[in-house]
N, C-alpha and C positions, 0 to 999 in steps of 0.2 A: 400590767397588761390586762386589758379586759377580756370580758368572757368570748364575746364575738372573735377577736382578735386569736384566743385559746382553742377555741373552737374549730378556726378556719387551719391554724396549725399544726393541729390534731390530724383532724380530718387527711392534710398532706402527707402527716408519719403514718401516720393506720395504710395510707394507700399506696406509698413507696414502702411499705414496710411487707404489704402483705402480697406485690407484684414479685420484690428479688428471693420473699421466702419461698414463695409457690416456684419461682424457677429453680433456684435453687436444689427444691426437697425432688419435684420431676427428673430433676437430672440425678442426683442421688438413688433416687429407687431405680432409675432404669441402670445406669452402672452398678449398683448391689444385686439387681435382677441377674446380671451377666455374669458377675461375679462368686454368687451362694447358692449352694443347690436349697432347691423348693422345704426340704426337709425341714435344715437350719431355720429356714421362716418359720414354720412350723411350730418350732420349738419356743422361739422367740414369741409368736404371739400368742400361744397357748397361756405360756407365764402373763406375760405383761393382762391380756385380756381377766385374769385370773386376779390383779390386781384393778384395774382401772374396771371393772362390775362391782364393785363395793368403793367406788374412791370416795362417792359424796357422804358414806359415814364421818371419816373425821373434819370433811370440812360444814357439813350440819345444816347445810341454807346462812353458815355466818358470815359468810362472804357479803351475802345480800345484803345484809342484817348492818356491815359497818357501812355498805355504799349507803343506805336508804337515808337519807336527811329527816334526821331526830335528832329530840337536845341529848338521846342515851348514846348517839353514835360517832358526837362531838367531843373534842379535843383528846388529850393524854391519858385520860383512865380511860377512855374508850379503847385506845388501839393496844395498851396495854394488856386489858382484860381478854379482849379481843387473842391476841398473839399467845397468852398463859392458855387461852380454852383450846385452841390449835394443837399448843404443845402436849398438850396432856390428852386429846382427840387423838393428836397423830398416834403417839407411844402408843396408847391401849390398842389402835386399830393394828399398829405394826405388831405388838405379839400375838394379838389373837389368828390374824392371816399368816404368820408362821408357824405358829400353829397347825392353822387348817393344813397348811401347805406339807408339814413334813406326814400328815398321814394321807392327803387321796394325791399328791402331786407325785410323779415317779421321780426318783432321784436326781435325771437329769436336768431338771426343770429348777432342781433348790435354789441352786446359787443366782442362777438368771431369773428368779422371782425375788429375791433377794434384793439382788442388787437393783432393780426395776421398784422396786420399793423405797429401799431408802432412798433412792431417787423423788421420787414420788414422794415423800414427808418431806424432803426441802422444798421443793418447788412448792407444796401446799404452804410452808413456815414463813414463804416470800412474800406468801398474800397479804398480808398486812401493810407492807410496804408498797404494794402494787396498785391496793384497793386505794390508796391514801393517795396517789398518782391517779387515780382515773376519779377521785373525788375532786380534784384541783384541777382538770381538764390539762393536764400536761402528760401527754404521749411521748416524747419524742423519747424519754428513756428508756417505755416501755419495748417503743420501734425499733431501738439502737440491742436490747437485749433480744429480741424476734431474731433479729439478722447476723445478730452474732452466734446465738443459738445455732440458725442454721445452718451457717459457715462453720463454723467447728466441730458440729456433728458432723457436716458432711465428710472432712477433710479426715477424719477420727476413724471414721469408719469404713473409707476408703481404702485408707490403708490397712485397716486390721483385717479389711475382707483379702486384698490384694495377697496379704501376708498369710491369710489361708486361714486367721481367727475369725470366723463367719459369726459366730455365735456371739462372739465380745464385742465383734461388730457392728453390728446390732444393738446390744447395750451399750455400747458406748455415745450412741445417739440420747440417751436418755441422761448417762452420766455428764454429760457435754450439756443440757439443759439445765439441770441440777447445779452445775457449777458457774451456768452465766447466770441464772439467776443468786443464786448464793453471792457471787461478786454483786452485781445490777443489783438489787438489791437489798441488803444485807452487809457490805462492807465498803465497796468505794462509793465515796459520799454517801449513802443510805438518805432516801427520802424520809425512813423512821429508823432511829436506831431501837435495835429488841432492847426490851426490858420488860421482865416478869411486873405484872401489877393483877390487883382484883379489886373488882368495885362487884358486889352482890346485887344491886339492882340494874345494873348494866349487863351482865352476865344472864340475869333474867332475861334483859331482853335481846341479848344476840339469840338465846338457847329457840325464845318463844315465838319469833320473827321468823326464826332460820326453819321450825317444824312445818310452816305451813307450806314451805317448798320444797322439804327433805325429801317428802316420799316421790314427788314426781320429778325430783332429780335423778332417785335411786332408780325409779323404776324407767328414765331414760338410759342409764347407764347399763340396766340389764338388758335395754334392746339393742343397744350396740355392739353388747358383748354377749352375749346370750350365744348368739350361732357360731363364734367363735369358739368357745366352750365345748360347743355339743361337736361340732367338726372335730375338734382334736382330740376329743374323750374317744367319739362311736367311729372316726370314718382315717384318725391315725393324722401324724404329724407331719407326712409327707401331703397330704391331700387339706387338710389346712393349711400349708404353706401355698398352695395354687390359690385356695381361695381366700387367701390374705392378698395378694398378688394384685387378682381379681378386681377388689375391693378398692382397695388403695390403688390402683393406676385407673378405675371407673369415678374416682372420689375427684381427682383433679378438675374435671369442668367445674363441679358443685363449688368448689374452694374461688375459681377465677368469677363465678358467676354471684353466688350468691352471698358472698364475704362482704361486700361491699352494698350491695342492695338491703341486706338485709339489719346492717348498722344504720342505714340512716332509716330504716322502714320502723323499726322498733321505735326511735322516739319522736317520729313523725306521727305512728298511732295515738303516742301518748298525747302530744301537742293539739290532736285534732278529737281526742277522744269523744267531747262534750258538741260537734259540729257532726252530726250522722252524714249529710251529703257531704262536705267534702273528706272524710272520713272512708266514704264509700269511695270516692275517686284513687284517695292515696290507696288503700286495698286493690281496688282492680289493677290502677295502674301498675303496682308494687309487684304483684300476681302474673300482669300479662309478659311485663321484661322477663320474670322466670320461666314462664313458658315457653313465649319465644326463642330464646336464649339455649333452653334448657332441651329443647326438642333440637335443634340445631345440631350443638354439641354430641349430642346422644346419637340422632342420626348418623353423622360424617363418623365417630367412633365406631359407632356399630358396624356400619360397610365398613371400611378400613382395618378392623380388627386385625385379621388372618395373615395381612401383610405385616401390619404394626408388633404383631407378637414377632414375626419370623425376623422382621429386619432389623428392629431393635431393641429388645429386649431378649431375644434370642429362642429358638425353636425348640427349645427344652420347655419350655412354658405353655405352651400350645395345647395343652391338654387344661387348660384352663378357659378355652376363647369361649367355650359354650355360658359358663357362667359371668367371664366380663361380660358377655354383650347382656345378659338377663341383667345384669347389678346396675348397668346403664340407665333401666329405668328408675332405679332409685335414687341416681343421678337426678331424673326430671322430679319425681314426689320429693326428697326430703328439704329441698330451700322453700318447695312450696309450705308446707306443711309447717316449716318450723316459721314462716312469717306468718303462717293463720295462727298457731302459738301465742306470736307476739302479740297478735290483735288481742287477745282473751286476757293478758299481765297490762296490758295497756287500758284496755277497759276495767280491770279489776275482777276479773271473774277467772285467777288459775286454775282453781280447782278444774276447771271444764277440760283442761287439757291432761291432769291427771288422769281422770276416768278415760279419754280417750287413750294415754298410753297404759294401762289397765285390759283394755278390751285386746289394745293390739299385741300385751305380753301372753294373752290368753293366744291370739291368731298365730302368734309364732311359735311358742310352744309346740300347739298341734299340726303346724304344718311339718316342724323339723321333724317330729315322729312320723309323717308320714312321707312328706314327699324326699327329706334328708336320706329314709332307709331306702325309699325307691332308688333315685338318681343322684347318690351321690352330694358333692359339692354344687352341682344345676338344681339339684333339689331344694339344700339351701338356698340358694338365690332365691327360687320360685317363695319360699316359705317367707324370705325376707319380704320380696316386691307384696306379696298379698297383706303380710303385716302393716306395709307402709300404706299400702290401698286404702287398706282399712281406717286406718290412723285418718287419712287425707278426706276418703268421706264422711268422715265423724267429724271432725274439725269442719270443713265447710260445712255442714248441713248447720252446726253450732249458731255458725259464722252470720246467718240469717238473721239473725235476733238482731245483731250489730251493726251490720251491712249491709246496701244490696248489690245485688250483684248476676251475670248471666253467665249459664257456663258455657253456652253456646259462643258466646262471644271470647270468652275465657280460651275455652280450647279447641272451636271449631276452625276454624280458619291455621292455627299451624299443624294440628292433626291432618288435616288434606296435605298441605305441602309438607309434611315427613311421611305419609303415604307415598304420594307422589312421586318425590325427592329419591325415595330408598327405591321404588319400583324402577322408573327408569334408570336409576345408577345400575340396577341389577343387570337391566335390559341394554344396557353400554357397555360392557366388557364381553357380551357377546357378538359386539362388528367383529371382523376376522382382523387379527394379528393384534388386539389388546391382549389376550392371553397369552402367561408363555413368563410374563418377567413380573413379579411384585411389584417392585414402582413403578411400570406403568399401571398396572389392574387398581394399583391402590390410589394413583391419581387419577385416573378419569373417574373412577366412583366418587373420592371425592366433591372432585368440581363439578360431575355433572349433578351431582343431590346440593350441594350448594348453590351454584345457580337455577334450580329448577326453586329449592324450598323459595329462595331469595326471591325471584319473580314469582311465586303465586302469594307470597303473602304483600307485594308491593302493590300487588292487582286487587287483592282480595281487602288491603287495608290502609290503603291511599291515606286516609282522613286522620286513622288511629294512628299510624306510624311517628306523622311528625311530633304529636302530644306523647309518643309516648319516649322520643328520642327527649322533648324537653324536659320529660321530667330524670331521664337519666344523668341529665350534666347536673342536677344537684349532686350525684355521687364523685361528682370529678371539684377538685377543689380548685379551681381556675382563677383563682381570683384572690389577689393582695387583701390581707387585712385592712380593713382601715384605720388610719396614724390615730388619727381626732374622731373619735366616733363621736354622736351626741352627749349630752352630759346624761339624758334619763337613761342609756341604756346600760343593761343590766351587767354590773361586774362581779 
């Protein structure tokens, strides 16, 4: 099968793969939401955050290092060497982090960092077998262990919540990844079967490839969990389980919106790096569908919230609605953000984006001191959205050198219609007899910021709209391989 052919059938698994996961995991958190008091979250992501802010130590940037097409990252002693540096990466990092764990972590936390661990060393020991699968453009095993993942976590944890084990419930979402991948790949039919090997100048170069991404992986890792951390140390595990909550039911537009834009946006930078105008197109265009998109989503959330918590996820949670709707906007910055990223590894210039997340480990830091002690979990939020700000104007301003680009055009025209949109929605639920019942309060806000955002940006962007609907069906794979493609093209 050639590569076009591989490519095109990828592209179908990656995209049915990552629609029934994202249904799937939505309906799991909102049934776990109704099911586990705030606390149990709590606890559960205190650990797990506790592990996944150091994961990219044992994996080192060597991920990168076997995908990159070199003769050091080709054939048997490669994935070999590869798989031994893992092995002996994961070990040291797993005793040293239980270590840390048994003196600042409180006892309740041991076993469930534990077991959230050795979880976590398998899932990393797979990558070899996984990286070799996304080296040969064949998805569809990767897709089939996604969906299985998420069907057996969900079904696992369903019941243990059901059954009143909250806490194992929860891990057992993790043990249920660890074990599809450990089958997927690792034992039924394995794409590579393990075997310890060492080649000394391969190992050189996974070690020296892998450093030049390590630190701004780590220091991605610390922004994500960073507030995690400080929430359940300073403000208790009951008040980080709200804004775990938060987070993750704010996080799903980002998943629906920017999962797929931003797969084909990465090697679309690459393919056009050397061509500045249309280089510039792909960027804008790439940028404006997540804005669009991304204000939209964030919008109709934000009104909607107060119903959304009360009617289904349940009114115990409610003490959280101040901070989903702030985390909403991180919703709109972090797909952007993380495609201006991609521009900078596609042009060759990462570094740029380390120093950017550098600035913004310094922004968050000092916001969670100050605005976390003020207000709480809202404080957090406020501390995160500024860190991302921050990120997102240091990334574009970067972005200059590369592309061009206007931000007026960028963000003027849907910041009107999510003004607009959110104002008269506000202004609708004041005719008399909308109030009184949550599903009606929470559908007319909807539909009326829906169709209002809807008509002013059709008004305001006639011409942009259609180019930029064409350039979104390359993300939809619509279209049969071809049997016979040419002889020149590329296998």
């Amino acid at each position: 099968m050639s590569l076009a052919q591989r490519s095109v059938r990828s592209s179908s698994y990656t995209l049915i793969a990552g629609i029934i996961t994202t249904a799937v995991q939505l309906i799991r958190s909102i049934l776990l939401a109704r099911l586990i008091a705030p606390e149990i979250f709590g606890i559960y992501t205190f650990a797990a955050s506790f592990v996944l802010v150091t994961r990219s130590v044992p994996i080192f940037g060597m991920d990168s290092a076997l995908l990159h097409r070199s003769p050091h990252s080709e054939g048997e002693s490669a994935l070999r060497t590869h798989f031994t540096l893992s092995l002996a990466f994961n070990a040291a990092w797993a005793v040293a982090l239980s270590l840390v764990c048994l003196i600042f972590l409180p006892p309740e936390n041991h076993w469930v960092l534990w077991a959230i661990l050795a979880t976590q060393c398998i899932d990393n020991l797979a990558q070899t077998g996984r990286i070799l699968l996304v080296r040969r453009v064949i998805f569809r095993r990767i897709a089939l262990v996604q969906i299985v993942t998420a069907l057996l976590g969900t079904i696992a944890s369903l019941l243990l919540a059901w059954k009143g084990y909250g806490v194992l419930g929860l891990v057992s979402t993790d043990i249920a990844a660890a074990l599809t991948a450990l089958l997927g790949y690792l034992v039924i039919r394995p794409p590579w079967k393990p075997r310890l090997g060492w080649s000394p100048e391969i190992a050189r170069y996974l070690l020296s490839f892998g450093k030049r991404t390590f630190l701004a992986n780590l220091a991605g890792q610390a922004l994500d969990n960073i507030d995690n951390l400080w929430s359940g140390q300073f403000l208790g595990k009951e008040a980080l389980g709200y804004y775990s909550r938060a987070y993750t039911f704010s996080s799903y537009p980002r998943r629906v919106i920017a999962g797929p834009i931003n797969s084909v946006a990465s090697g679309t930078y690459a393919e056009l790096k050397g061509d500045p105008k249309h280089l510039s197109q792909a960027f804008f265009r790439t940028n404006a569908l997540l804005v669009r998109s991304g204000f939209l989503m964030a919008g109709f959330l934000a009104l909607i919230a107060p119903e959304f918590i009360r009617l289904v996820i349940g009114v115990k949670w409610l003490p959280m609605l101040d901070a989903f709707r702030l985390m909403l906007l991180f919703t709109l910055i972090d797909p952007i953000k993380s495609t201006v990223a991609n521009l900078f590894v596609a042009v060759g210039k990462p570094e740029k984006v380390l120093w950017a997340r550098l600035v913004q480990l310094a922004v968050l830091l000092a916001g969670l001191l100050i605005f976390g002690n003020l207000w709480g979990i809202s404080g957090v939020a406020i501390a995160v959205n500024l860190m991302m700000l921050t990120g997102l104007v240091i990334l574009l301003w970067q972005a200059r050198a590369y592309v061009q680009f206007s931000l007026l055009r960028l963000f003027g025209a849907p910041a009107l219609a999510l003004a607009t949109g959110m104002g008269l929605a506000r202004l609708a639920i004041e005719i008399p007899g909308i109030l009184g019942s949550s599903w009606r309060t929470g559908a007319v806000k909807g539909i009326v910021f829906c169709v209002v955002y809807s008509a002013i940006l059709l008004i305001l962007e006639r011409k942009e709209l259609p180019r930029l609907i064409g350039y979104l069906k390359v993300l939809l794979p619509n279209r049969k391989p071809p049997k016979n493609p040419p002889k020149n093209q590329a296998n």
